[in-house]
PyMOL commands that place a pseudoatom at each C-alpha (Angstrom):
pseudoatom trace, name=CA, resn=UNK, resi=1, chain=A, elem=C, hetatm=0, pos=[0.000, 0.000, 0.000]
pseudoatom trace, name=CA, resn=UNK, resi=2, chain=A, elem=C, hetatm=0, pos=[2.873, 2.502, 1.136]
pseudoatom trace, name=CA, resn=UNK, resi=3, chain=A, elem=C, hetatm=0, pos=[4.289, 1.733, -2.300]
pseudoatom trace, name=CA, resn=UNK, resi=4, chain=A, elem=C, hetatm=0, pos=[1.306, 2.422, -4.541]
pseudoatom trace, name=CA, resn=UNK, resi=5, chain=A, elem=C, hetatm=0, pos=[1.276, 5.775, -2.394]
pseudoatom trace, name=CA, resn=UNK, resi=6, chain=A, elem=C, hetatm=0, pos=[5.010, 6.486, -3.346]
pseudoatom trace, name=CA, resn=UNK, resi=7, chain=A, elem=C, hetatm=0, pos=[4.245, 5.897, -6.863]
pseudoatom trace, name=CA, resn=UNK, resi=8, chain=A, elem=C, hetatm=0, pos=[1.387, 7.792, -7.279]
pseudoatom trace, name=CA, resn=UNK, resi=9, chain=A, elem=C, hetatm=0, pos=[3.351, 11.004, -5.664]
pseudoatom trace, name=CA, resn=UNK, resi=10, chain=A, elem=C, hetatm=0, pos=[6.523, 10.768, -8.167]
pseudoatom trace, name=CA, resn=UNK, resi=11, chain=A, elem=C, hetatm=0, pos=[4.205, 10.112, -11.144]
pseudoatom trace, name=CA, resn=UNK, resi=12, chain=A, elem=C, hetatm=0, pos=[1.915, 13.137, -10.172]
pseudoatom trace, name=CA, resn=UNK, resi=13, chain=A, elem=C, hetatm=0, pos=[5.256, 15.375, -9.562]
pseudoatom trace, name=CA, resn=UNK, resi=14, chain=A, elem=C, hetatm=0, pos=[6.619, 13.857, -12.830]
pseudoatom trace, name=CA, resn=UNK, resi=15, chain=A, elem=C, hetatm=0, pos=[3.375, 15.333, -14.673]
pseudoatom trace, name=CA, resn=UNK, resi=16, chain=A, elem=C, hetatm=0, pos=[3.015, 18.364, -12.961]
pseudoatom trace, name=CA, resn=UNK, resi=17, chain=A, elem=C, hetatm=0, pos=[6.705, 19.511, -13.788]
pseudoatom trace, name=CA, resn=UNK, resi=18, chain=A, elem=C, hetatm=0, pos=[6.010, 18.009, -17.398]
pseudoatom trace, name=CA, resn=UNK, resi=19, chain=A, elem=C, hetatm=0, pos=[3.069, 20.264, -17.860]
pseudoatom trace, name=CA, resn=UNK, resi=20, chain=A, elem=C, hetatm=0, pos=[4.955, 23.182, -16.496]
pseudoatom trace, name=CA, resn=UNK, resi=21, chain=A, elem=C, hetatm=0, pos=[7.911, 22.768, -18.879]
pseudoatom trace, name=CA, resn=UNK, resi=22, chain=A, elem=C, hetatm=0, pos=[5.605, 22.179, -21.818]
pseudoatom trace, name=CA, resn=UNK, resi=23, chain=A, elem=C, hetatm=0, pos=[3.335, 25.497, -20.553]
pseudoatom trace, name=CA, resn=UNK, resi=24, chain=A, elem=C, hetatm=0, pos=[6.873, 27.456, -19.984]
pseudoatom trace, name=CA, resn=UNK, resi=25, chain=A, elem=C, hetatm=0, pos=[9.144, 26.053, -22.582]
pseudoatom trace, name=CA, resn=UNK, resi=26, chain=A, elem=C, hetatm=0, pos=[6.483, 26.838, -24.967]
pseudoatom trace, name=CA, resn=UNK, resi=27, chain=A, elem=C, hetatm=0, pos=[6.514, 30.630, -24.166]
pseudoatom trace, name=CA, resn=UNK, resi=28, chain=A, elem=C, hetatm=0, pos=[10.224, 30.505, -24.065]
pseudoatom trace, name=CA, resn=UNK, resi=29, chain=A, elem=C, hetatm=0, pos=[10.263, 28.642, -27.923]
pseudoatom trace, name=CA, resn=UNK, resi=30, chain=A, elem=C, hetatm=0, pos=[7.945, 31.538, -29.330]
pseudoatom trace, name=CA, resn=UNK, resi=31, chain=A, elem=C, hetatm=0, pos=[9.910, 33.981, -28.183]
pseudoatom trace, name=CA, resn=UNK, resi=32, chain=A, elem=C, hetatm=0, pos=[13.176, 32.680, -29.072]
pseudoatom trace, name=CA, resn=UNK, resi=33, chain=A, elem=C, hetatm=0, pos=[12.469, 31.148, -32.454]
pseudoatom trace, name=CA, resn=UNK, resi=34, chain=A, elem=C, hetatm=0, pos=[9.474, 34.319, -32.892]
pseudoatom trace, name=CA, resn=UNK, resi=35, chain=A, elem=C, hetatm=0, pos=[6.465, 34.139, -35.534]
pseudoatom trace, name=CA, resn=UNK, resi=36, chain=A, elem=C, hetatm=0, pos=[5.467, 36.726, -37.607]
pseudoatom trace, name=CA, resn=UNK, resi=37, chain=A, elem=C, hetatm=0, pos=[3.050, 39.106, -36.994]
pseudoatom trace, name=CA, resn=UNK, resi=38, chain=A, elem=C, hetatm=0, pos=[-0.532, 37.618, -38.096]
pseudoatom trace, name=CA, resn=UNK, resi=39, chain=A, elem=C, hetatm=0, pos=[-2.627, 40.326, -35.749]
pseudoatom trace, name=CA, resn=UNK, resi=40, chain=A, elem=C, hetatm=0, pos=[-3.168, 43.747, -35.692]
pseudoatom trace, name=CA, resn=UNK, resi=41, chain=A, elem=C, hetatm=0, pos=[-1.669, 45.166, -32.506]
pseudoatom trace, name=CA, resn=UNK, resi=42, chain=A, elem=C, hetatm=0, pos=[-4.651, 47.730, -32.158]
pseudoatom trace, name=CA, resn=UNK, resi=43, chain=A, elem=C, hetatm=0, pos=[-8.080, 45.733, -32.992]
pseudoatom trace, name=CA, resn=UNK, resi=44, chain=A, elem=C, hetatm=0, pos=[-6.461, 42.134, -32.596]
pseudoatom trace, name=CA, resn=UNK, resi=45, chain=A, elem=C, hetatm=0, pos=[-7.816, 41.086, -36.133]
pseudoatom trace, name=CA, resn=UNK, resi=46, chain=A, elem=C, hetatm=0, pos=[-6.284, 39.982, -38.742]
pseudoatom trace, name=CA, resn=UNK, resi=47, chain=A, elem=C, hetatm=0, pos=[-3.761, 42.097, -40.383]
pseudoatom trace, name=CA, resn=UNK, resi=48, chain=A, elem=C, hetatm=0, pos=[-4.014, 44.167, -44.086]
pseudoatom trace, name=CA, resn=UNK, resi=49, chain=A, elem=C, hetatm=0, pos=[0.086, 43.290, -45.551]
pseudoatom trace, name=CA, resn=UNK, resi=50, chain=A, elem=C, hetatm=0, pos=[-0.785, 46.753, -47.611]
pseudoatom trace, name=CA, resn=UNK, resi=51, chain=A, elem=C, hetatm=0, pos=[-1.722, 48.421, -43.856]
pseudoatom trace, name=CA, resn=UNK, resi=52, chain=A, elem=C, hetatm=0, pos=[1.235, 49.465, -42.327]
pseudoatom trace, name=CA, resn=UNK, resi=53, chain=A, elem=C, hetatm=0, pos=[3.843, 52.204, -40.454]
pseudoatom trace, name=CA, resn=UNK, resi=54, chain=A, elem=C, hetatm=0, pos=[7.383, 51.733, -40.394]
pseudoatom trace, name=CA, resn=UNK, resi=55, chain=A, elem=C, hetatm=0, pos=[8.568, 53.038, -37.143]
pseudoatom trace, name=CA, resn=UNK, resi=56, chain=A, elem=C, hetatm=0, pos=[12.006, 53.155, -35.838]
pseudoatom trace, name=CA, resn=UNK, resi=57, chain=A, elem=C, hetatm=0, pos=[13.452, 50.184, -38.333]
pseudoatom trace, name=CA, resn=UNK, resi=58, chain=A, elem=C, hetatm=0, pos=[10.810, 47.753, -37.931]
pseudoatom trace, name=CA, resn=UNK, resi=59, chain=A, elem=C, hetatm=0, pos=[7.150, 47.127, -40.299]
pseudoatom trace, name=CA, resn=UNK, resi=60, chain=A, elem=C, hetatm=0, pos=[3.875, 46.965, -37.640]
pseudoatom trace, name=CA, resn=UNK, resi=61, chain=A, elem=C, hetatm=0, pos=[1.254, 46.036, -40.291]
pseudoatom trace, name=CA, resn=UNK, resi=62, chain=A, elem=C, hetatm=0, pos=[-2.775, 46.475, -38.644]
pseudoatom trace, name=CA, resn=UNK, resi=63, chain=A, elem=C, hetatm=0, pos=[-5.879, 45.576, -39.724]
pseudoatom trace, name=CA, resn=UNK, resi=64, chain=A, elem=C, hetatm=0, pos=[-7.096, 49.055, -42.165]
pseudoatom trace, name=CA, resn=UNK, resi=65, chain=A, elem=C, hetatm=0, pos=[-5.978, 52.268, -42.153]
pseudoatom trace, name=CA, resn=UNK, resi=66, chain=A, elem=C, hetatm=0, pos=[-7.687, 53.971, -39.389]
pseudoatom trace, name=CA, resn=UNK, resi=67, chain=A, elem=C, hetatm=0, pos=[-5.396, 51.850, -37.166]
pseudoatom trace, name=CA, resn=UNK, resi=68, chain=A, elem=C, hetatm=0, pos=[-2.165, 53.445, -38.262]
pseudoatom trace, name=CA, resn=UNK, resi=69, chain=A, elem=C, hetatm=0, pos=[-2.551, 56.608, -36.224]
pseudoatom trace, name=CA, resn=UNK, resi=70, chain=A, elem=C, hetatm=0, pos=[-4.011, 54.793, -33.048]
pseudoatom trace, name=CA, resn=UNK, resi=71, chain=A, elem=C, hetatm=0, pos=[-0.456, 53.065, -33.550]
pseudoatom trace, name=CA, resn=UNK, resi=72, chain=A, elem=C, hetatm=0, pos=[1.294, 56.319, -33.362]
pseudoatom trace, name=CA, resn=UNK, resi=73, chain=A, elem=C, hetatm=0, pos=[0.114, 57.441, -30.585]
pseudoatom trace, name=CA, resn=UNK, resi=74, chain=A, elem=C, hetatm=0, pos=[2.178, 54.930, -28.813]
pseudoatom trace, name=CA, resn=UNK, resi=75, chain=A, elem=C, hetatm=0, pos=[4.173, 53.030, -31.001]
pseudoatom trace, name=CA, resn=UNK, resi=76, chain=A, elem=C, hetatm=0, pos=[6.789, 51.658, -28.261]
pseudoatom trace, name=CA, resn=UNK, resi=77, chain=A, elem=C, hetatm=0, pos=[3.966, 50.287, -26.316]
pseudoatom trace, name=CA, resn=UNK, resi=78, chain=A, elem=C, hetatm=0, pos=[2.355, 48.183, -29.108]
pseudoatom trace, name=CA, resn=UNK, resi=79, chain=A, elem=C, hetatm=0, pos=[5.477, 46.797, -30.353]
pseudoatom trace, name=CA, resn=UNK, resi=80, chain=A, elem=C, hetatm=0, pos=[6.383, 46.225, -26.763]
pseudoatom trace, name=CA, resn=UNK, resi=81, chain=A, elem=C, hetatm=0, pos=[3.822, 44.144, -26.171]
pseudoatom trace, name=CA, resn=UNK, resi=82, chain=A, elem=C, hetatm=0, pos=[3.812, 42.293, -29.687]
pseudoatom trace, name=CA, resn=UNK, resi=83, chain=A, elem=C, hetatm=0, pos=[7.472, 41.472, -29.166]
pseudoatom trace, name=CA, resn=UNK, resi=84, chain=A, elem=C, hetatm=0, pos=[6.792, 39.919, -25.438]
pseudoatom trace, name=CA, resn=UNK, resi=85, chain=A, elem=C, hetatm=0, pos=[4.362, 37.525, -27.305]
pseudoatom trace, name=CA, resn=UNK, resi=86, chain=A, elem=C, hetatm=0, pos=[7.126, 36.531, -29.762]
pseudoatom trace, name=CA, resn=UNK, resi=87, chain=A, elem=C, hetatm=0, pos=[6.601, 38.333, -32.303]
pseudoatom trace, name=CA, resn=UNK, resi=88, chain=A, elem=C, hetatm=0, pos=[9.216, 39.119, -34.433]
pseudoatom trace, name=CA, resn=UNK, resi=89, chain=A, elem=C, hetatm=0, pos=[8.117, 42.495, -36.551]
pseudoatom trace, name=CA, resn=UNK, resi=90, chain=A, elem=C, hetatm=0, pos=[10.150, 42.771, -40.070]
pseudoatom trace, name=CA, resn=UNK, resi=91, chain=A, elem=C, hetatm=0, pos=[13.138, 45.217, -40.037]
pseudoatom trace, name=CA, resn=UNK, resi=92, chain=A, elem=C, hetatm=0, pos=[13.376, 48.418, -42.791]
pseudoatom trace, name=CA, resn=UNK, resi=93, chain=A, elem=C, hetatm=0, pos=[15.148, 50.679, -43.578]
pseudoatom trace, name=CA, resn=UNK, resi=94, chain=A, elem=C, hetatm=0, pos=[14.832, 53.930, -41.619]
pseudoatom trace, name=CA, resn=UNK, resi=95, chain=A, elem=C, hetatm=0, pos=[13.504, 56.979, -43.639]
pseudoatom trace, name=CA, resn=UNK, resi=96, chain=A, elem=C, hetatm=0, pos=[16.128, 59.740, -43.757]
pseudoatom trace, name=CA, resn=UNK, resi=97, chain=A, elem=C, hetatm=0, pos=[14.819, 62.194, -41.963]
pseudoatom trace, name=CA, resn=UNK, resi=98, chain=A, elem=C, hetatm=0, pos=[14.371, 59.271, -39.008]
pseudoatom trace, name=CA, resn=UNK, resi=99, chain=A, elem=C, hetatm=0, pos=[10.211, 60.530, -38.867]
pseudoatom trace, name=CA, resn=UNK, resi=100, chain=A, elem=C, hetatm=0, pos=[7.421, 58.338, -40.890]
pseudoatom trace, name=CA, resn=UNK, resi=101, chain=A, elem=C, hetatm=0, pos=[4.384, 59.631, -41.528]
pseudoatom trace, name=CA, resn=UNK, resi=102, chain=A, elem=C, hetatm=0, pos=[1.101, 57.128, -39.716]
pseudoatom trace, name=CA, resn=UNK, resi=103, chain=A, elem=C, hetatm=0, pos=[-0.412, 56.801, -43.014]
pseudoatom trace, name=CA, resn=UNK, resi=104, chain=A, elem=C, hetatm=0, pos=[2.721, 54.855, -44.717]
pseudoatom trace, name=CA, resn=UNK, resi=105, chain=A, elem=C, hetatm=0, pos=[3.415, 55.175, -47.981]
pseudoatom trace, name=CA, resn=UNK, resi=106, chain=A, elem=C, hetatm=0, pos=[0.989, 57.986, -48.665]
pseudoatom trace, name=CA, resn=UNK, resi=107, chain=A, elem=C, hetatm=0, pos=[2.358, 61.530, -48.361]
pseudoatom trace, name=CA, resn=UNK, resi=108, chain=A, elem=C, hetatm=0, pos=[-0.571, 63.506, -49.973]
pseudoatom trace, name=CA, resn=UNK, resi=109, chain=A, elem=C, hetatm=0, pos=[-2.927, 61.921, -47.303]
pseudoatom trace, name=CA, resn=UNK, resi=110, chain=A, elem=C, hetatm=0, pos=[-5.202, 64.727, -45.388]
pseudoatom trace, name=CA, resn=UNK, resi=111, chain=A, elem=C, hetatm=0, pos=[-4.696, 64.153, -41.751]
pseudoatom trace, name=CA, resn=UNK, resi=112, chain=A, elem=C, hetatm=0, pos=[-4.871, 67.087, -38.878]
pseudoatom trace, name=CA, resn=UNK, resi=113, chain=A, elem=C, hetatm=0, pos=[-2.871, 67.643, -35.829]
pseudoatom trace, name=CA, resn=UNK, resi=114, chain=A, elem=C, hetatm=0, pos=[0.323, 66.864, -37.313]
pseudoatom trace, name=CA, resn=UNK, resi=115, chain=A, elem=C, hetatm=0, pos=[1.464, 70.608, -38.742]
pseudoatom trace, name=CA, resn=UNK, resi=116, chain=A, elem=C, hetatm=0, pos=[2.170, 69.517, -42.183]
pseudoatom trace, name=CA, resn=UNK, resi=117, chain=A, elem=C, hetatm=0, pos=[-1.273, 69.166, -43.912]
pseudoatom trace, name=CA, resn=UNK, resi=118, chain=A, elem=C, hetatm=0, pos=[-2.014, 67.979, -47.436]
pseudoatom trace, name=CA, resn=UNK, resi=119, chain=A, elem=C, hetatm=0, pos=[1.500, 68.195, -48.918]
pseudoatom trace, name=CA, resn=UNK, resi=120, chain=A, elem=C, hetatm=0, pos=[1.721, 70.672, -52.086]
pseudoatom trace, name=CA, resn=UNK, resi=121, chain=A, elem=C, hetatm=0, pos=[-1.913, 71.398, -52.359]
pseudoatom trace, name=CA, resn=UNK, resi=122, chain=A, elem=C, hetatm=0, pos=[-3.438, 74.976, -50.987]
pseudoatom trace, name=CA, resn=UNK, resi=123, chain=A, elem=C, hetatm=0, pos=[0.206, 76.333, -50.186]
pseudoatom trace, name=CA, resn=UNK, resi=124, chain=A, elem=C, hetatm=0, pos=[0.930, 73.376, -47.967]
pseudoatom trace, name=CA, resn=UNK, resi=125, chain=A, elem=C, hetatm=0, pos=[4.786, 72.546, -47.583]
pseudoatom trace, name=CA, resn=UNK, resi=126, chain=A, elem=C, hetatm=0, pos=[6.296, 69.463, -49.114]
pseudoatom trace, name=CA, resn=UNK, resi=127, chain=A, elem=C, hetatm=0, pos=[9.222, 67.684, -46.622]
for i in range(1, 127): cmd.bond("trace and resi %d" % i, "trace and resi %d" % (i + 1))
show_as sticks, trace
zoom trace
């Protein structure tokens, strides 16, 4: 009886580390190895590959277009958290002036609150 008692308590240690390691080790292998980004850091759904910002060096693609200035607002906290999931975001080349614009590639988009206005139309200023 004392043996079956014994056995029981190594095989439910044995299992209880195994599912810790698995639960653990797992977290550890994401982060390590990464995966790409599949989700929009903002509304969580799938991303758009021709929604983006490039930030800093690195490509945070979203879900549409309205999410790239909710990005903006606080880039380093979105990619902070994408990159403690394991996320590895794809690297670019930084933009000369070291400044992107939140609506990518687009520099005649109309957007307020950001001083430079619709580029070359009405007198704006072209940078």
């Amino acid at each position: 009886m004392r043996r079956d008692k014994t056995t029981r308590f190594y095989l439910t240690g044995i299992l209880s580390l195994a599912i810790i390691l698995t639960v653990y080790g797992g977290g550890v292998l994401a982060k390590e190895g990464g995966q790409p980004q599949k989700l929009c850091p903002i509304m969580g759904g799938e991303i758009d590959k021709s929604a983006y910002v490039d930030y800093e060096g690195t490509r945070v693609y979203v879900c549409c277009p309205g999410c790239k200035a909710t990005f903006m607002e606080k880039p380093d906290k979105y990619i902070e958290d994408m990159e403690s999931k394991g996320i590895v975001l794809e690297k670019v080349a930084q933009a000369k002036t070291g400044k992107e614009h939140p609506h990518g590639d687009d520099p005649g988009a109309q957007h307020s609150g950001t001083g430079h206005g619709n580029h070359g139309m009405n007198g704006g200023s072209m940078h």
